[in-house]
C-alpha positions in Angstrom: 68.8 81.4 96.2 72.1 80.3 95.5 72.9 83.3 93.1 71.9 85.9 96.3 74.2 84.1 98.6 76.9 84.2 95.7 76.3 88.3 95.9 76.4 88.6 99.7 79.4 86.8 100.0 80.8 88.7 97.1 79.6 92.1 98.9 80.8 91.0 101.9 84.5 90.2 100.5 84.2 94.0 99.2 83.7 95.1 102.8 86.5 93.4 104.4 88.9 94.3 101.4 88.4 97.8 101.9 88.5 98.3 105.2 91.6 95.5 105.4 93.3 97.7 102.9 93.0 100.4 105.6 95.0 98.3 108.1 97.3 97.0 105.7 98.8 100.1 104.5 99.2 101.4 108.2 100.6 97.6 109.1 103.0 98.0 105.7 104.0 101.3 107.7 104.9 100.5 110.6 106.1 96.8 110.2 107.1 96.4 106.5 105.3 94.3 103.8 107.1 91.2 104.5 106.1 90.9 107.5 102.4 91.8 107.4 101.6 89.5 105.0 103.3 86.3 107.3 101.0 87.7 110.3 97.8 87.7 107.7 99.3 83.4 107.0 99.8 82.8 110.5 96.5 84.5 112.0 94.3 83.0 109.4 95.8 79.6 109.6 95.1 79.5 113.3 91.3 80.2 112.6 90.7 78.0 110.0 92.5 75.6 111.8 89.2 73.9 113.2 87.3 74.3 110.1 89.6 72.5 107.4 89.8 69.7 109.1 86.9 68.0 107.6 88.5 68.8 103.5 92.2 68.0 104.9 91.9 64.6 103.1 91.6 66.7 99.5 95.1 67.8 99.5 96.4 63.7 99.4 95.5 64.5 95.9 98.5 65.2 93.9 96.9 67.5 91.4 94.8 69.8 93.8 98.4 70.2 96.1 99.7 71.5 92.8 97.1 73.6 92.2 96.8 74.9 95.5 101.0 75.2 95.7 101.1 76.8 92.6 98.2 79.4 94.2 100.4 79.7 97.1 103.2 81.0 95.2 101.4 83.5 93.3 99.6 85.0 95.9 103.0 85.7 97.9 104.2 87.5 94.5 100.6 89.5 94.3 100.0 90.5 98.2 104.0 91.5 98.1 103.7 93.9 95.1 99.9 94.8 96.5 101.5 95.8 99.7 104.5 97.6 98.5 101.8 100.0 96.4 99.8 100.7 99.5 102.9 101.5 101.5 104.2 103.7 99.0 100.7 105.3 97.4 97.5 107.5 98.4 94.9 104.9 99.6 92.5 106.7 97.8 94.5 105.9 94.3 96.0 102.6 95.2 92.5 100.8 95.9 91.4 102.4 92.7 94.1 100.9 90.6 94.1 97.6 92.3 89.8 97.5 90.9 91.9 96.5 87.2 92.3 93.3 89.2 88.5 92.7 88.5 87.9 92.9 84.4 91.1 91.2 84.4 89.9 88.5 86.1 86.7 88.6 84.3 88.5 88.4 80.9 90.4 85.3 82.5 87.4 83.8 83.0 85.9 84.3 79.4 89.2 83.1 77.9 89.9 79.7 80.1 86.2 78.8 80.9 84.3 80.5 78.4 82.2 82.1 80.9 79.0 84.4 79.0 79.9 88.0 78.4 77.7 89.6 76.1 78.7 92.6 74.0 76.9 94.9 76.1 78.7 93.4 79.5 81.9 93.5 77.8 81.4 97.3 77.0 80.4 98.1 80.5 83.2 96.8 81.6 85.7 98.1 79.6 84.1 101.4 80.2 84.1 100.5 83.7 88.7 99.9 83.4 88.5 103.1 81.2 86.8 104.6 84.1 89.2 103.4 87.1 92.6 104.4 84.6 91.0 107.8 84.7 90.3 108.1 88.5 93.7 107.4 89.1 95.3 110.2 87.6 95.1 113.4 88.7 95.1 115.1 85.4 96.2 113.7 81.7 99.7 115.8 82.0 100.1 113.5 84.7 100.8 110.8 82.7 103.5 113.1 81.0 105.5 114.2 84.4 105.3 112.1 87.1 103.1 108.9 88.3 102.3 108.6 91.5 104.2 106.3 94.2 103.1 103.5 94.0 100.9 103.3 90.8 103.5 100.8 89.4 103.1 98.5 92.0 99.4 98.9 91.8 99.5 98.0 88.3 101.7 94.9 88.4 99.9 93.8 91.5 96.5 94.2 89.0 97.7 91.7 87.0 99.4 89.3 89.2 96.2 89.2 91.7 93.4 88.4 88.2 95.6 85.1 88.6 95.0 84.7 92.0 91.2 85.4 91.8 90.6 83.2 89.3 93.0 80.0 90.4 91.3 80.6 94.2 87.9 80.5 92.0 89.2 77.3 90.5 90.5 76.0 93.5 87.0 76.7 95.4 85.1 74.8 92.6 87.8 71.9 92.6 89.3 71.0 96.4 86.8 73.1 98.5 86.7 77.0 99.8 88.6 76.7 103.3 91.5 74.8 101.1 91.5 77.0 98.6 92.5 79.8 101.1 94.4 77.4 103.8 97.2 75.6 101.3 98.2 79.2 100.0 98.3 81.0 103.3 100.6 78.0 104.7 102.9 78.3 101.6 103.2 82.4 101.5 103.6 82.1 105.3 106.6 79.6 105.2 108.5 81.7 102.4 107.8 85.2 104.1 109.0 84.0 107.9 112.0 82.1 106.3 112.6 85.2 104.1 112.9 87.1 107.5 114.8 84.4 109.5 117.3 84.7 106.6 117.6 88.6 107.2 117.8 88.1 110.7 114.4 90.1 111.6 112.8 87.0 113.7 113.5 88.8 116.7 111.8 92.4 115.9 109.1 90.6 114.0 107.8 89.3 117.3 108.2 92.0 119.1 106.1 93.9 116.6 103.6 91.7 116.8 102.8 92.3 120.3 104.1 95.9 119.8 101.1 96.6 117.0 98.7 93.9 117.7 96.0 96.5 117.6 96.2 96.6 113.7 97.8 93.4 113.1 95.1 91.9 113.9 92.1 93.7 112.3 94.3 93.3 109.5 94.7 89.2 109.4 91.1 88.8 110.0 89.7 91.0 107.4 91.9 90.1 104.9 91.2 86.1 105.8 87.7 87.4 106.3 87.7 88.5 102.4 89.4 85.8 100.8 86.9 83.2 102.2 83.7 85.0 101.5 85.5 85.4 97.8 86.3 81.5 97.7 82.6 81.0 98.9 80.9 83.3 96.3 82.9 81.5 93.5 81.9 78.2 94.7 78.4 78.0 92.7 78.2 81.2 90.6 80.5 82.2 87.1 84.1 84.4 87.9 82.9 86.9 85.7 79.3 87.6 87.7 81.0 87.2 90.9 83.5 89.9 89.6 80.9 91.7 87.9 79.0 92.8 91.3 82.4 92.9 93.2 83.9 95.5 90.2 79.7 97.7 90.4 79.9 97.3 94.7 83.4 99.0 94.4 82.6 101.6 92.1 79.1 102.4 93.8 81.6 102.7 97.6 84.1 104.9 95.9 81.0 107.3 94.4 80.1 107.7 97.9 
């Protein structure tokens, strides 16, 4: 029972990433990156607002604020260099490039916890990463001329985000799932809103907000949405399985 409730909440994270992608790429658009990512802290904060407050006492513990600060940090870096692809790339190539994410993660797993992977899971997923490196291009004499916008961003965001998933999967397992996304949207949100005090931007920042609510919100609410089924599906179940039928769901969308 507790493995099918991992899965749903994993394939229900895979619905609200892609269809949050959607709105963050026309959000990145309109608004800029900076600036989408503090209304996905400040809307997500507000709803979990009545939820944390039963796990607010784990954070008095100096090792999971760490953790959780630490988290914080690195998911500004990731969602900063994931939204920069998505303003700048095809959709349709972006998403695919951000699925490296997933074996990354898995492999993370496998190293730090010694999660299973059998020889015949490894293979499928390396096939799998061979797979999504092949999607993305257009043609092999692509790789020759020119990549497409973006795909750099996509590929360092990859990388950066495996951390995330797997220090959110720690943080699930170690503080709780609501903290695990709370802490890091407070942190990201303070250094995105003070990065656009500094350039002066408070001003049109509001303004957009009412201006494009009708994607800014979708937006912050799937994207919270995703995260917290994510935390929840890594609560009880192994990275690499939750990653496993995340990386398959993804594949089997994109087929269709």
């Amino acid at each position: 029972m507790i493995i099918e409730l991992s899965v749903i909440f994993a394939f229900l994270a895979m619905i609200c990433w892609g269809f949050g992608d959607f709105f963050i790429q026309k959000c990145t658009r309109k608004i800029g990156d900076l600036e989408s990512l503090a209304y996905i802290g400040i809307v997500g904060i507000v709803v979990l607002i009545p939820f944390i407050i039963k796990d607010f006492n784990t954070i008095f513990n100096s090792k999971n604020l760490i953790m959780l600060g630490v988290l914080g940090i690195i998911t500004f870096i990731a969602a900063i260099l994931d939204f920069e692809a998505l303003k700048k790339g095809k959709l349709s190539i972006i998403d695919v490039i951000l699925e490296i994410e997933l074996p990354l993660t898995i492999a993370l797993g496998f190293i730090f916890l010694k999660e299973s992977l059998s020889p015949l899971q490894f293979l499928f997923v390396f096939l799998i990463l061979i797979g999504i490196i092949f999607t993305a291009t257009k043609s092999f004499s692509h790789w020759k001329t020119k990549l497409e916008k973006g795909v750099i961003f996509a590929i360092f965001a990859a990388i950066v985000m495996s951390f995330v998933n797997f220090l959110t999967g720690i943080s699930a397992r170690e503080v709780s799932p609501l903290m695990a996304i709370w802490i890091p949207w407070i942190i990201f949100s303070i250094i995105s809103f003070s990065i656009i005090i500094k350039r002066k931007k408070a001003k049109k920042f509001i303004k957009d907000g009412f201006r494009f609510k009708s994607i800014i919100i979708p937006m912050a609410i799937l994207d919270t949405a995703a995260w917290i089924f994510y935390a929840f599906a890594m609560v009880k179940e192994e990275i690499s399985i939750i990653n496993r039928q995340i990386l398959i769901g993804m594949r089997v969308w994109q087929n269709h």
